[in-house]
N, C-alpha and C positions, 0 to 999 in steps of 0.2 A: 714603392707601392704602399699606399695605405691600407690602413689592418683594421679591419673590420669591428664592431662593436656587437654587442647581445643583441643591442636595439635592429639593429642594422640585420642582422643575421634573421632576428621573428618577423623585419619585415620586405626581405630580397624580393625582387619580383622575378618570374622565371630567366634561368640563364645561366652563367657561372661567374662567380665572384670572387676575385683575389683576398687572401690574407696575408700575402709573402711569405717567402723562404718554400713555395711549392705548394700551397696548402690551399685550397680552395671549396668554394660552400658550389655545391649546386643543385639548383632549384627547379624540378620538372613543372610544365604545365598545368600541374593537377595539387602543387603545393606543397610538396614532399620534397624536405631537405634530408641531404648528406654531405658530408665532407670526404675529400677527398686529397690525396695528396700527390705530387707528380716528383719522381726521381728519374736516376738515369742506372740501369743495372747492365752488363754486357755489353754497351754500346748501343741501348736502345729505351727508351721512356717507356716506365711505368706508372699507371693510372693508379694507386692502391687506394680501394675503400676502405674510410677509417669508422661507419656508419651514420646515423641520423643523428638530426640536433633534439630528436625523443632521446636516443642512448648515449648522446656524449653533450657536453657544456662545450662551448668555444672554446676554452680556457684546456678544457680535458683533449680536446680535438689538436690544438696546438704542441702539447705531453707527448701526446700518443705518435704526431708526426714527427717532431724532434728524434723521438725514441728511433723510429723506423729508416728516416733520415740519416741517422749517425751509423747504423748497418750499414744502409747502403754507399755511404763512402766509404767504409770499409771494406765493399766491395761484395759486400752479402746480398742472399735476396731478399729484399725487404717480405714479398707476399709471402714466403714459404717462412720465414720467421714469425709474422702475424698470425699465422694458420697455422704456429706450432702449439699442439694441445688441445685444436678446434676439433670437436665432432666432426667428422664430412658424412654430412648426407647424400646415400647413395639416390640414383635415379629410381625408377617403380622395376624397370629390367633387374638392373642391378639388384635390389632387394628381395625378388623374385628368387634370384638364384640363392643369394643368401638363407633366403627362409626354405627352400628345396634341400639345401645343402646339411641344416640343422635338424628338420622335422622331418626329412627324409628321411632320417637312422631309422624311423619307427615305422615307414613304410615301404609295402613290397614296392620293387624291379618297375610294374604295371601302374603302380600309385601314382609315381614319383616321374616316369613319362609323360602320363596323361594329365600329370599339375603342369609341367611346365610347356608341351603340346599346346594345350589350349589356351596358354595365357601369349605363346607364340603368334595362335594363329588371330587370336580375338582381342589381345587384350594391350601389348606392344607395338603395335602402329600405332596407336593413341595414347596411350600412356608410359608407354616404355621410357622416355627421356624425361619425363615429369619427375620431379622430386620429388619424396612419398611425403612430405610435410606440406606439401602445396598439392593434394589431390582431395580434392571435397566431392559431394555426393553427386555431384553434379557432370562432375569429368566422367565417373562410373557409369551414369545414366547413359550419357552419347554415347561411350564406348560401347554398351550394352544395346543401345537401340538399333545397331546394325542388326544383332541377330535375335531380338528378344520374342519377335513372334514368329519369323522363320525357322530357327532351331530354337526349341523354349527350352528343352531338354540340357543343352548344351550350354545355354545362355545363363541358368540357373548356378551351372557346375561354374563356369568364367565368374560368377557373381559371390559365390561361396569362395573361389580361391583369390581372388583382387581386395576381399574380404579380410583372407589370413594373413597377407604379404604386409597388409595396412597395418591388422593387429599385429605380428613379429615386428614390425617396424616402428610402433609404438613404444612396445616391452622394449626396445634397444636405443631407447629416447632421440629416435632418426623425427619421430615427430608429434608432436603436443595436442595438438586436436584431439578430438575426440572419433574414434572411427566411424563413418559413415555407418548406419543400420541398413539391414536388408530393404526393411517398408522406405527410408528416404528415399532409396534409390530408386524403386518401383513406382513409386509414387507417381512420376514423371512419364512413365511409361505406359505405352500401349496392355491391355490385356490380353494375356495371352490364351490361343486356343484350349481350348478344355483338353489334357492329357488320355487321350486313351489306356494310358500303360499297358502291360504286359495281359494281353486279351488271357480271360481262365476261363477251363469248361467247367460249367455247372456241376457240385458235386452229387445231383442226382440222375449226374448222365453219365461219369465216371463208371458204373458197374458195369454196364454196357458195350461202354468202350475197348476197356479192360479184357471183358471176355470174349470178344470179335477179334483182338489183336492176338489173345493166348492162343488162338484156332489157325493163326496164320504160322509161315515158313519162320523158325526163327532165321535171325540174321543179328550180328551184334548192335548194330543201331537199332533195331527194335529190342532187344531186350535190354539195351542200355536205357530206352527211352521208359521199358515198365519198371527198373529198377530206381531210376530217377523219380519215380510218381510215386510208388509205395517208400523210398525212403523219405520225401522233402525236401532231396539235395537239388545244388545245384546242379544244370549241366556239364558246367568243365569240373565238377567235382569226382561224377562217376565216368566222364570220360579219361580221365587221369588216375583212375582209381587203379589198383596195384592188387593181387591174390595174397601179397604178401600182407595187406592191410588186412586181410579177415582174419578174424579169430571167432573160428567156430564152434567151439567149444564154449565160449561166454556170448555167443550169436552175436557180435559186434563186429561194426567197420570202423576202424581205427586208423584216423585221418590224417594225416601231416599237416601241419600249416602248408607245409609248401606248394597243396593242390586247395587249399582255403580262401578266400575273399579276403579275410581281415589275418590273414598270417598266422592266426593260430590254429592250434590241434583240437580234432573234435571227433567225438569217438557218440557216432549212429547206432543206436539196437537194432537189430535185424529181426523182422517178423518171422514166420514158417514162407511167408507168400514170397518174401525176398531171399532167404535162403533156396528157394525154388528156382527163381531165377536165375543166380548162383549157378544153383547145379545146371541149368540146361546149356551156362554159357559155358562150364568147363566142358562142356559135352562137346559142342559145337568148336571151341577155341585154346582148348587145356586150363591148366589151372597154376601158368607160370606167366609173370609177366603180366603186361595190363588186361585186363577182366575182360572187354570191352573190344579189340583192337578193328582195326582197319581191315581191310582183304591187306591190304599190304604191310599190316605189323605196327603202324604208327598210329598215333591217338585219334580219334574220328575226332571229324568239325561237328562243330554245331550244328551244322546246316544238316550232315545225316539225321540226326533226334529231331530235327523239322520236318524233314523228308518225311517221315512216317507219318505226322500228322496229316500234312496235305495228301498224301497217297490216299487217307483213311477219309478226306473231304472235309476235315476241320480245320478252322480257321486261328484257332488258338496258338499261343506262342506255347515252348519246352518250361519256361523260368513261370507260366502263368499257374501249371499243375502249384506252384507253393502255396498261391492264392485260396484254389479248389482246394488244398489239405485245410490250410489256416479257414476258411470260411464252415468247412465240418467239422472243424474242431470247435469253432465255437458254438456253434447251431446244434450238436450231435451228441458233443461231449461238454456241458456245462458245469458240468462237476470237478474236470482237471484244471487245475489255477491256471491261468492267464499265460503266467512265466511256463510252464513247461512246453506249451505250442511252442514257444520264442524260443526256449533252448530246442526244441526238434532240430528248427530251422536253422538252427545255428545262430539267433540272432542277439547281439549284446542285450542284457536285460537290466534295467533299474539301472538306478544315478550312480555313480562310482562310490559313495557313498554306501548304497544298499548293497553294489557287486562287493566293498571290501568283507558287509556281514555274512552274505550267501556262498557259502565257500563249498555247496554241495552243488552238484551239474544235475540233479534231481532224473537219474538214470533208470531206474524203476518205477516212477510214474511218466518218464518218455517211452519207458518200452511199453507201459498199457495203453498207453494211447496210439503207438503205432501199429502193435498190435492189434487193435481196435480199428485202426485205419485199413489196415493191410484187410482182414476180415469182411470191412465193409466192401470195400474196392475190388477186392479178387478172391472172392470167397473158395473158390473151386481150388485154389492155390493153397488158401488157410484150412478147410481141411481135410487135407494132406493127398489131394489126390489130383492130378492135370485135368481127368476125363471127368469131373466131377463139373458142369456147367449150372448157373446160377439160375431159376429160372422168374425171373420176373412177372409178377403178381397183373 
């Protein structure tokens, strides 16, 4: 066979081309050379790419097949030889787990389902087998158009985590690009409906509320649901709450990560209005075991702390009261800085930066303000007396 030349090699026309001794250039449709080389391993022919005539010379292309060549009569496998020392890039699945697997440590049980749930259901029919080095903004978009104005809610969270898989993937040099940005990928995309979120009542319909409800039968999903509105917590924070977490004597709920959103420990001031309800729930349910419980002993749903509202003919969600607190704290109380509403609510505050100078959880200006809340809200509560009703001007 005749061996090919440089000349010969920049101007193949598509096909494939001998070099001899196994070695052959070939030439897609579209003009893109590689060389390639054919041996025999096991009793069966191997194809091994040796790359393009961008990453090797003829001359190097020829080196490198010798080299691979003389394993393979030795009876070696030439590809696993080539590919010893290579990077393997995992697929977008595969990376997926990888990055669950690493940044999971730092996230709860509930995190760490819902990351890889939704890349299950939304994100791995389309990308799953792609290599994360070969996924541009464009792949993200399709994926995402299935459900970008049907669930936008959902669409957002699959756009945030195909996001991290990409960057973890980067950081572990699986790929070179640059990661897609959130706006490329939207770009392409439909707009989505306007979010209603988490519907809140007005905080100047709150006192009213409040006081209609203290007049009714307790039952622990109602007083679960007034204790959730004068503290700022969440719902599953006081349905999970524990007698053991009060400390009454420094009026505080002192919270485990383990009933928290973001895993850590957070310790509530309790008004007089919230110690009130406190007391009526040991009244009603003791004072061992969860605060709050079921008729049958275990944590109520969320759907009871709903139940209440609609029975009462409101339309608002449980998680929307944070809104109504945060909305009078700034409208009512413009005096308390910014950050203390945000620690009420338990919310991380300032760049990591600012969180490593602020090393105070600023617990006496949250107790005046919830203090202040609780007063505004259920005044007949704050002070100090049930039969004490508010009377509106």
């Amino acid at each position: 066979m005749k061996r090919l030349t440089a000349l010969q090699v920049k101007n193949a026309p598509p096909g494939v081309h001998g070099d001899g001794n196994g070695l052959y250039l070939r030439v897609k449709p579209s003009g893109a050379r590689s060389y390639v080389l054919r041996v025999q391993y096991d009793g069966r022919r191997q194809d091994i790419g040796l790359g393009s005539d961008i990453d090797l010379t003829l001359s190097e292309a020829r080196e490198k097949a010798a080299h691979l060549r003389k394993l393979a009569r030795q009876g070696k496998d030439a590809i696993a030889e080539r590919d010893k020392g290579k990077l393997q890039i995992p697929n977008f699945e595969e990376a997926a787990n990888r990055t669950l697997a690493e940044l999971g440590k730092g996230w709860g049980d509930k995190t760490g389902a819902q990351f890889l749930s939704s890349l299950e259901n939304h994100a791995f029919p389309t990308l799953g087998r792609h290599r994360v080095d070969r996924i541009e903004s464009e792949h993200v978009t399709a994926t995402l158009a299935k459900i970008w104005t049907e669930k936008p809610q959902i669409a957002r969270k699959v756009r945030h985590r195909i996001i991290q898989v990409l960057s973890f993937s980067k950081s572990h040099g699986w790929r070179s690009a640059p990661v897609p940005l959130a706006k490329e990928i939207t770009d392409g995309l439909a707009k989505q409906p306007e979010s209603k979120g988490f519907r809140s009542m007005p905080y100047k319909e709150l006192p009213e509320f409040l006081a209609t409800e203290l007049q009714k039968q307790d039952t622990p999903a109602r007083l679960a649901l007034l204790f959730t509105i004068l503290t700022g917590a969440r719902s599953g924070e006081v349905r999970k709450s524990e007698w053991q977490q009060i400390d009454r004597e420094d009026m505080e709920w002192k919270r485990p990560g383990s009933i928290m959103k973001n895993g850590k420990a957070h310790t509530v001031t309790l008004s007089q209005a919230a110690i009130a309800i406190l007391d009526r729930a040991a009244s009603l349910s003791g004072d061992t075991g969860l605060i709050f419980p079921s008729m049958r002993g275990k944590v109520l749903t969320d759907a009871a702390l709903g139940k209440m509202l609609r029975d009462s003919g409101r339309s608002e969600t449980v998680h929307g009261f944070r809104s109504t607190f945060r909305d009078w704290a700034a409208e009512k109380m413009p005096t308390i800085p910014y950050a203390v509403a945000e620690m009420a609510l338990a919310h991380t505050v300032g760049t990591a930066t600012e969180q490593a100078y602020l090393r105070s959880d600023l617990r006496e200006l949250r107790r005046t303000l919830l203090d202040a809340w609780a007063y505004y809200a259920a005044p007949s509560l704050s002070l100090g007396g049930d039969n004490v009703v508010a009377i509106n001007a």
